[in-house]
DOMARKE-461184 format. One record per atom (N, C-alpha, C, O, CB): residue in one letter; x, y, z. Coordinates in steps of 0.02 Angstrom, whole numbers, padded with zeros to 5 digits, always signed. Glycine has a CB too. Example, Ala and Ser with C-alpha at 12.3 -4.5 7.8 and 13.67 -1.06 7.14 Angstrom:
A+00660-00284+00390/A+00615-00225+00390/A+00660-00165+00390/A+00712-00166+00423/A+00565-00224+00452/S+00642-00112+00354/S+00684-00053+00357/S+00645+00002+00394/S+00670+00057+00402/S+00704-00030+00286/
END
This chain:
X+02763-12843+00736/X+02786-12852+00668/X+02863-12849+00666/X+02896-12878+00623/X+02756-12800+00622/X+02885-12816+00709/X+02959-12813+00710/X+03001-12869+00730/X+03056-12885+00706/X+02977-12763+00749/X+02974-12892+00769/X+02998-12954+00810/X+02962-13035+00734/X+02992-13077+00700/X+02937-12949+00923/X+02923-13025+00738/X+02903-13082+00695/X+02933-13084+00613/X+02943-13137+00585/X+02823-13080+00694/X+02942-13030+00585/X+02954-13001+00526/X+03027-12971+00517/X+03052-12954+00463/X+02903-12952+00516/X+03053-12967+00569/X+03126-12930+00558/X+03117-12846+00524/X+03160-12816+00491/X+03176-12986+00494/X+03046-12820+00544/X+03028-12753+00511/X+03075-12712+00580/X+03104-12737+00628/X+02922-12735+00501/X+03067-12631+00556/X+03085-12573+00581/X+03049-12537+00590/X+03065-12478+00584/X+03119-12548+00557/X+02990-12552+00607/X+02938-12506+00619/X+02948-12463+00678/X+02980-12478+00729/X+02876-12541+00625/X+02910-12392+00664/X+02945-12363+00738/X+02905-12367+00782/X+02847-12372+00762/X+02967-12291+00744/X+02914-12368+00854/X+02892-12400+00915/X+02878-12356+00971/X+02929-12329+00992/X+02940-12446+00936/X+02823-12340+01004/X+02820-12310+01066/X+02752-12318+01110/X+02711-12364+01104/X+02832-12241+01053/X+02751-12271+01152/X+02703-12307+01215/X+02618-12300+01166/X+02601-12277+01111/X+02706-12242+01317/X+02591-12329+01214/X+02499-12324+01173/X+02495-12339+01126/X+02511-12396+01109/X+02460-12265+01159/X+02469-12288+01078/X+02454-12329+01007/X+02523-12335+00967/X+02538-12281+00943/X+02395-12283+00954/X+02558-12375+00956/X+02631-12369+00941/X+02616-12356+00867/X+02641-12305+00845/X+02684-12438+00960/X+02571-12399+00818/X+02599-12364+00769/X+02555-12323+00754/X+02497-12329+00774/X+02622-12396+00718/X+02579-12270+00712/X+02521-12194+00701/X+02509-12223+00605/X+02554-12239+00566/X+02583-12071+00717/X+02463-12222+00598/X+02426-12233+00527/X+02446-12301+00502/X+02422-12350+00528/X+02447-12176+00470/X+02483-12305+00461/X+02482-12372+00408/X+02566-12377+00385/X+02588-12333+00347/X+02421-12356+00325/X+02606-12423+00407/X+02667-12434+00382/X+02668-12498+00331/X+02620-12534+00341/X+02713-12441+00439/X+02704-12517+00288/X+02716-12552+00258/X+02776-12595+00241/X+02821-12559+00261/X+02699-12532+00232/X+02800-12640+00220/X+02844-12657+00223/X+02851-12725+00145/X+02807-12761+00123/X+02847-12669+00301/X+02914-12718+00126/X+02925-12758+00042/X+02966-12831+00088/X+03024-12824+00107/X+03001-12696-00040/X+02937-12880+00097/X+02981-12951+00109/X+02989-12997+00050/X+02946-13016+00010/X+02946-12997+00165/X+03047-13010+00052/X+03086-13049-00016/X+03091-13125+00017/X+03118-13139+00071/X+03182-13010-00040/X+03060-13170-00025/X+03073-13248+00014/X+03105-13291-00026/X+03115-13252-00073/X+03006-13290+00035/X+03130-13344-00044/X+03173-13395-00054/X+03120-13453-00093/X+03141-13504-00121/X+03210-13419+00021/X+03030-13429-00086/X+02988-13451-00128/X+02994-13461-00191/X+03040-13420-00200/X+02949-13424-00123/X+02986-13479-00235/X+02983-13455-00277/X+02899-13460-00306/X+02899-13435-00362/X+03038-13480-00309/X+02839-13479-00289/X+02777-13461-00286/X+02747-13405-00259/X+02691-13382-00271/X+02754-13498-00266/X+02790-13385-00223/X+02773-13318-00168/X+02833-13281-00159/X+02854-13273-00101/X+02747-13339-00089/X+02863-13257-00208/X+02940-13210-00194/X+02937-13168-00160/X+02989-13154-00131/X+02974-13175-00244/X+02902-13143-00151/X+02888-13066-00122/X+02825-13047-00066/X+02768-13057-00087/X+02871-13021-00189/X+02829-13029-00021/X+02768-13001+00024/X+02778-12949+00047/X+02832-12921+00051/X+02747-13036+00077/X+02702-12924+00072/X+02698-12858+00078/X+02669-12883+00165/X+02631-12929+00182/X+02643-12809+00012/X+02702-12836+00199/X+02718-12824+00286/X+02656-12756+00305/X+02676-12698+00303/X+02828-12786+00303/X+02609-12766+00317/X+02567-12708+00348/X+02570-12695+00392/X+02581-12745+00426/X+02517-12704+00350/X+02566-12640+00429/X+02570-12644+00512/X+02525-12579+00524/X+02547-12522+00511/X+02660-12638+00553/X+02468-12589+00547/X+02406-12525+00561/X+02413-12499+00634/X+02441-12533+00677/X+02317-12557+00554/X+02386-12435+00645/X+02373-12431+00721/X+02336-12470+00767/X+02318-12529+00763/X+02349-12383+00731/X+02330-12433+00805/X+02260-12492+00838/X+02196-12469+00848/X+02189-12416+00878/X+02271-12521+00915/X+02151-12498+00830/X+02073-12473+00820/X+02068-12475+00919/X+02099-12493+00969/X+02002-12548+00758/X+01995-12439+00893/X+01964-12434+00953/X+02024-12388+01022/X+02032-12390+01083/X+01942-12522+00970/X+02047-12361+00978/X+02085-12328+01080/X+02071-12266+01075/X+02054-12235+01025/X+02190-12328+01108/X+02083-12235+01160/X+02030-12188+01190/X+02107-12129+01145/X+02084-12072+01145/X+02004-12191+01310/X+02146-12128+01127/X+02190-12083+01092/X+02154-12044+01045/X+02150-11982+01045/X+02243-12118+01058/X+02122-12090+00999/X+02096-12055+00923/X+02021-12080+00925/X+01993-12074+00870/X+02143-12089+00839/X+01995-12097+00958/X+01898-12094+00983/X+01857-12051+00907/X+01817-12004+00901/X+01881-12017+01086/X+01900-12105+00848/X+01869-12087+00775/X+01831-12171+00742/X+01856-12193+00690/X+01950-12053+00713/X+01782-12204+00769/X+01767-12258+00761/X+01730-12257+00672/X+01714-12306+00638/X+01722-12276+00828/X+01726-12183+00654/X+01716-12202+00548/X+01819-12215+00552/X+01841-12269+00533/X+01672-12080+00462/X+01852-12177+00569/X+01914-12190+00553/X+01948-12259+00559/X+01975-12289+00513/X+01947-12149+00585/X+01940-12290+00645/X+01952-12356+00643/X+01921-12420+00598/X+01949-12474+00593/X+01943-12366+00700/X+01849-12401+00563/X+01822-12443+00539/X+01822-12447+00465/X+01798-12492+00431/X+01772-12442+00564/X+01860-12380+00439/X+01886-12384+00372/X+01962-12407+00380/X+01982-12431+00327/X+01877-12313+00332/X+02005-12405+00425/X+02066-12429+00435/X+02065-12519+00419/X+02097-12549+00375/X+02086-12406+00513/X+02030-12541+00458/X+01989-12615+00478/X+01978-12653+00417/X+01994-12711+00407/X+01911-12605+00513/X+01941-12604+00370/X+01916-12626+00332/X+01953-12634+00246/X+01936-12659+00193/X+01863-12593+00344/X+02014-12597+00272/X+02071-12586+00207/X+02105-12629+00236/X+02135-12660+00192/X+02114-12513+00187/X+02120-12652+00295/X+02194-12693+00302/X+02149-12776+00276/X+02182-12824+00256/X+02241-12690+00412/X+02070-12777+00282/X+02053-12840+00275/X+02040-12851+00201/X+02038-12907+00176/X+01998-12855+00317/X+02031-12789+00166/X+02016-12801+00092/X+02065-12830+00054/X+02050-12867+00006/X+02001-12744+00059/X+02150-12812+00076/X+02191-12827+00038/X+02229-12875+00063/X+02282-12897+00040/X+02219-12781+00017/X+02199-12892+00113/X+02266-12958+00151/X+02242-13037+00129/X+02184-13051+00117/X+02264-12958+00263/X+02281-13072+00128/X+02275-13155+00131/X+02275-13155+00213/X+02221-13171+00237/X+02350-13208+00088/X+02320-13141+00257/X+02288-13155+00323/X+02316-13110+00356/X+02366-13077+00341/X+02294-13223+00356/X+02265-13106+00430/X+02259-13060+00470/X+02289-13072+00522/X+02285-13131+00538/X+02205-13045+00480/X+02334-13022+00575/X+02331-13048+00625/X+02338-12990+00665/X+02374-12941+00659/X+02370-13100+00632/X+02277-13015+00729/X+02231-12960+00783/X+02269-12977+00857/X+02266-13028+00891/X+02126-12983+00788/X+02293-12933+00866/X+02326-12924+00939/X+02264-12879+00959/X+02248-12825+00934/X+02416-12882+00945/X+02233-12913+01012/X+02182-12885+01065/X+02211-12883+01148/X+02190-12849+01195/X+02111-12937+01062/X+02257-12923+01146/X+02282-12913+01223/X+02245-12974+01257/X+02273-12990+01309/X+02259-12830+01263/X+02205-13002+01247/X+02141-13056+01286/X+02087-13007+01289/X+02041-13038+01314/X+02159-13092+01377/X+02070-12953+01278/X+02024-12941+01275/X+01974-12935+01206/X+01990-12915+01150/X+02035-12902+01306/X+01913-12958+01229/X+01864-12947+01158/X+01816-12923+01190/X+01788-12956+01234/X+01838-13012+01107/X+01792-12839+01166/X+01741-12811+01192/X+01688-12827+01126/X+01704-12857+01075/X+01758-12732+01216/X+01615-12796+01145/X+01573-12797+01093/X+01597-12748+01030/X+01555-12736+00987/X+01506-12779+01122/X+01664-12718+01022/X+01661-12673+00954/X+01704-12726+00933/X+01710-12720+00872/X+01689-12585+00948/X+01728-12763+00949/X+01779-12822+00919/X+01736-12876+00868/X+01742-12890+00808/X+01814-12872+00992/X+01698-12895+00915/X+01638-12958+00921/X+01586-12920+00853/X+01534-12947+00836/X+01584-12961+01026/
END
């Protein structure tokens, strides 16, 4: 998100981000002035092994978004699928 978005999110090894950051983007639209920048942890890792937690995380970033986007690495296990 930082790199694609020009965000400041803070950054480190494993699960880099810890809970739910957000972010206010101002555009030059004028149909769409404004967006909102989410940036979640990452489901499924052996760090926080809370799969009600990852799957209410999952399930808030999909309720409120127009679109998603899933960094898996190339991998898709069956909790992905």
């Amino acid at each position: 998100m930082n790199y694609l978005y020009g965000a400041k999110f803070a950054v480190s090894a494993g699960r880099c981000t810890k809970g739910l950051n957000a972010m206010l983007l101002t555009t030059n639209y004028p149909e769409l002035p404004n967006i909102i920048i989410l940036d979640s942890e990452g489901i499924f890792s052996m760090e926080r092994n809370d799969s009600k937690y990852d799957k209410r995380l999952a399930i808030f970033c999909m309720s409120i978004s127009n679109l998603l986007i899933i960094n898996i690495k190339g991998e898709i296990n069956q909790e992905v699928s």
